[in-house]
C-alpha positions in Angstrom: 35.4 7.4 31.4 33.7 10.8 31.7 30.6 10.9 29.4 29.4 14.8 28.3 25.7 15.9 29.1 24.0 14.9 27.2 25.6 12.1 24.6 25.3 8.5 24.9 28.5 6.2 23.3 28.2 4.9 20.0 27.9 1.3 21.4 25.4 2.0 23.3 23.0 3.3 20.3 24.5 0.0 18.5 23.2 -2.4 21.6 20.0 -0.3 21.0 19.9 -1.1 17.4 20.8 -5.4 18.2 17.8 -5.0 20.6 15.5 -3.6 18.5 16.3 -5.8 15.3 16.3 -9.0 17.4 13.0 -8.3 19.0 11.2 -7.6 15.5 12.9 -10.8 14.2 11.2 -12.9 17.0 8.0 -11.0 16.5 8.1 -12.4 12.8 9.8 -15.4 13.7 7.3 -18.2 10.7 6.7 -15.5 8.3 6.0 -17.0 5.1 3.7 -15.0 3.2 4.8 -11.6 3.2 1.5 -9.1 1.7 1.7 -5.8 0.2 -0.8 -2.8 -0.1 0.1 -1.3 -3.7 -0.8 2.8 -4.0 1.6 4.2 -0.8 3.2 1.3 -0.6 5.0 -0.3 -3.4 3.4 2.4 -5.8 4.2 5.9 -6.0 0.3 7.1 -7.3 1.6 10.6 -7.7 3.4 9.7 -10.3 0.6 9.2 -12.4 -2.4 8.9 -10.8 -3.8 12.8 -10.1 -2.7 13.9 -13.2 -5.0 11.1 -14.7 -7.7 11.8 -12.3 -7.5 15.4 -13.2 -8.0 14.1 -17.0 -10.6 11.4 -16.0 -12.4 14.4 -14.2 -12.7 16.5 -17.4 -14.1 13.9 -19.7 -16.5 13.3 -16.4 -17.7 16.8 -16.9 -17.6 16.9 -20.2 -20.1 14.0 -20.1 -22.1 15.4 -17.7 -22.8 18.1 -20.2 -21.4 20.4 -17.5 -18.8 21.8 -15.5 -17.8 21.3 -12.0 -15.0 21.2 -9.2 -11.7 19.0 -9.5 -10.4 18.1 -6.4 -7.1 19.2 -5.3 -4.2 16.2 -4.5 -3.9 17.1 -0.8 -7.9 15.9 -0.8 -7.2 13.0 -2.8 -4.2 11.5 -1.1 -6.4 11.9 2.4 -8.8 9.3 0.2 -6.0 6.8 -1.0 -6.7 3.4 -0.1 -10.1 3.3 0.1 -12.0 0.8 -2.9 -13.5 2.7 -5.6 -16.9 2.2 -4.2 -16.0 5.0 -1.8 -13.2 7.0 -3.0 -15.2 7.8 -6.5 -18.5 9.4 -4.7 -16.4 11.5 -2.2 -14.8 12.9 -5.2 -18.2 14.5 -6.7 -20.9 16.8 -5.4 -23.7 15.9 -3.7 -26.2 16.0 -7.0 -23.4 13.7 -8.8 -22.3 11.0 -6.3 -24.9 8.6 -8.3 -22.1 8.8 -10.9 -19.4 8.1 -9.8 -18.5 4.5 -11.8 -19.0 6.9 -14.8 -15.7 9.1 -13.2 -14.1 5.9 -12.7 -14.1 4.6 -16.0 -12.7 8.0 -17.1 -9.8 7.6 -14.9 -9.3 4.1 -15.0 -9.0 5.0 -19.0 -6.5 7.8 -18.4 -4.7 5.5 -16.1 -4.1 3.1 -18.0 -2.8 5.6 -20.9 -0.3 7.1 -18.7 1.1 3.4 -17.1 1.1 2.2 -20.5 3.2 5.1 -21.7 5.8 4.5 -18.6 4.7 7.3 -16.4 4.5 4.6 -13.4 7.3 4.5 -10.6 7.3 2.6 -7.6 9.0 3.9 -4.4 13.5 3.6 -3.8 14.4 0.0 -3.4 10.8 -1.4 -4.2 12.6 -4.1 -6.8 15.3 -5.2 -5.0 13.9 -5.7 -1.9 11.0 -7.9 -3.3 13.5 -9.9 -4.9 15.6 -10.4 -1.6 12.5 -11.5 -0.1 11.7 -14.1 -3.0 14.9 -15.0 -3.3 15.4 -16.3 0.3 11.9 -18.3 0.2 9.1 -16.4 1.3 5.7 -16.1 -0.8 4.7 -12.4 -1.8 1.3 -11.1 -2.0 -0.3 -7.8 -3.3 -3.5 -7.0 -1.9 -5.5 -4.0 -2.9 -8.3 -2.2 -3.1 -7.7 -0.7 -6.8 -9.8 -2.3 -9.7 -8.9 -4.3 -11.4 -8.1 -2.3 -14.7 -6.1 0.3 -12.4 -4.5 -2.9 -10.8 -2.8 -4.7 -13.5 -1.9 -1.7 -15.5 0.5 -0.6 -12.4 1.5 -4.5 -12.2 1.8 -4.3 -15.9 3.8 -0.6 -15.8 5.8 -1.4 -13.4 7.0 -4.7 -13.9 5.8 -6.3 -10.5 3.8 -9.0 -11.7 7.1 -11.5 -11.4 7.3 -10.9 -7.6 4.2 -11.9 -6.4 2.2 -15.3 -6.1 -0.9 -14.3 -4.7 -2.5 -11.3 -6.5 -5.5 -9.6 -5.2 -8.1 -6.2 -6.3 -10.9 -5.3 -4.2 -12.4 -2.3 -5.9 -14.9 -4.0 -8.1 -15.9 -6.3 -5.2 -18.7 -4.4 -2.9 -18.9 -8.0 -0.7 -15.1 -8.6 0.4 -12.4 -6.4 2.4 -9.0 -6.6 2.9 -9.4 -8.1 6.7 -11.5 -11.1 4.5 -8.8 -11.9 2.2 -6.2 -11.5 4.8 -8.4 -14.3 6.8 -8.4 -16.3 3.9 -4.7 -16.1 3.3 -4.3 -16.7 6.8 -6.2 -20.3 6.7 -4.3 -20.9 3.5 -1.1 -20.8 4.8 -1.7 -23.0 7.9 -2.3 -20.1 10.5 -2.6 -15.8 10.9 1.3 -16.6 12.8 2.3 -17.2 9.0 1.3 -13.9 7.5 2.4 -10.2 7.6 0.6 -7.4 6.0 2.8 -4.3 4.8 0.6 -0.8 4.3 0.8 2.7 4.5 -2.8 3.6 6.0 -4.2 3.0 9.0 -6.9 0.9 7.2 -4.2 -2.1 6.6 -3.1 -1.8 10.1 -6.6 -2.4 11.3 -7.4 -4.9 8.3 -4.0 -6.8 9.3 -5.3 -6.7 12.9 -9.0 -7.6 12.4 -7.2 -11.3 10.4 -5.3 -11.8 13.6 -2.3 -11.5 11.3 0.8 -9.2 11.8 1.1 -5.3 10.4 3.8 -3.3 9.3 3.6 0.2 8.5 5.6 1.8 6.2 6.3 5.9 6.5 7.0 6.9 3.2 3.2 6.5 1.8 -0.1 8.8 2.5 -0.3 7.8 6.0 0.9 9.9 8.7 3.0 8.1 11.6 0.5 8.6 13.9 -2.2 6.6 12.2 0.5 4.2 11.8 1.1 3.8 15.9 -0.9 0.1 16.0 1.6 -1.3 13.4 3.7 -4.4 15.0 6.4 -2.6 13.3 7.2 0.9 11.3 10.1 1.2 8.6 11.3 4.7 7.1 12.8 3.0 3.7 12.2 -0.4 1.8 15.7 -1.8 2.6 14.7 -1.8 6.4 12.3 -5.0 5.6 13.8 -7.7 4.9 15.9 -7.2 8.3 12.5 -7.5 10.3 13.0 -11.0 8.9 16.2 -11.5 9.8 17.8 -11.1 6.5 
């Protein structure tokens, strides 16, 4: 058989494909706990998140007694993922960093309005494939460093609660990160072998790393897929993970 310049036969990409799936399915091979970041991950913060923050920022300023800058969402979005702590103060001006839990309750407030109302979504596929991966036996986790008000309203919101066993916020906690709770979880479960951590940013793949457990990087979130490039594994849509599992 005479094969054009250029183009490889379809079985070929196929064997590819069986390669590729069967090597990530060793590489996960005693999975059971299965941990999720939230915002870029499972939850779509665009959906209601800047236009809260944009709210949360004029009763800030209206506070202040003053008025001031609102960041735009391309600076935001480079900030997603980091705990409050640190995502509030880069958010102000110099003379008003001091302030920043003030900001927060404003948008925690507004938040919390907007989930309550149904403005929430999680990413394509985000509920089925959780319940594929509950349904065939493995534990789910959320870990994130949200507060905890911002946390449970988009558990709350978006009906996610159900899914998961272990349940983790990090925003109020100045002591812990996520590479600390990973480690925890790790001992928990018997061994870092038994754990994955999914994430958008390269701050999970690094956390994930740091516990000695597993990463997967997922493209759809804030991150770029090149900050993604340590991840054990990258997927381009939620129905590609359960197969890393072999499922």
């Amino acid at each position: 058989m005479i094969i054009p310049p250029g183009l490889v036969p379809v079985f070929l990409y196929r064997s590819r494909d069986a390669v590729t799936i069967l090597t990530h399915i060793m590489k996960f091979k005693g999975i059971t706990l299965i941990g999720f970041d939230m915002d870029g991950t499972l939850f779509n913060s665009f959906s209601a998140s800047y236009d809260a923050l944009y709210e949360g920022f004029e009763g800030f300023w209206k506070e202040m007694g003053t008025t001031g800058p609102i960041p735009d969402w391309e600076f935001v979005k480079s900030l997603i993922g980091l705990p409050s702590y640190e995502f509030y103060p880069q958010c102000l001006p110099k003379e008003f960093k001091s302030q920043w839990e003030v900001l927060h309750r404003h948008v925690g407030d507004a938040e919390r309005r907007r989930l309550e109302a149904g403005q929430g979504r999680t990413f394509d596929g985000v509920h089925a494939n959780l319940e594929v991966l509950k349904s065939n036996g493995f534990e789910l986790g959320m870990l994130s460093n949200a507060s905890k008000v911002y946390f449970d309203s988009v558990l709350d919101g978006c009906d996610l609660r159900r899914f998961f066993g272990r349940l983790s916020h990090l925003g109020d906690n100045f002591l812990q990160n996520k590479a600390d709770m990973l480690e925890v979880w790790a001992v928990e479960m018997g061994g870092a072998d038994r754990v994955v951590y999914v994430g958008d940013r390269a701050g999970d793949i690094q956390s994930a790393h740091a516990a000695g457990v597993k990463a997967v990087g997922v493209t759809w979130g804030y991150g770029s897929r090149r900050e993604l490039a340590d991840a054990d594994a990258i997927i381009n849509r939620m129905d590609e993970l359960p197969g890393l599992f072999g499922l």
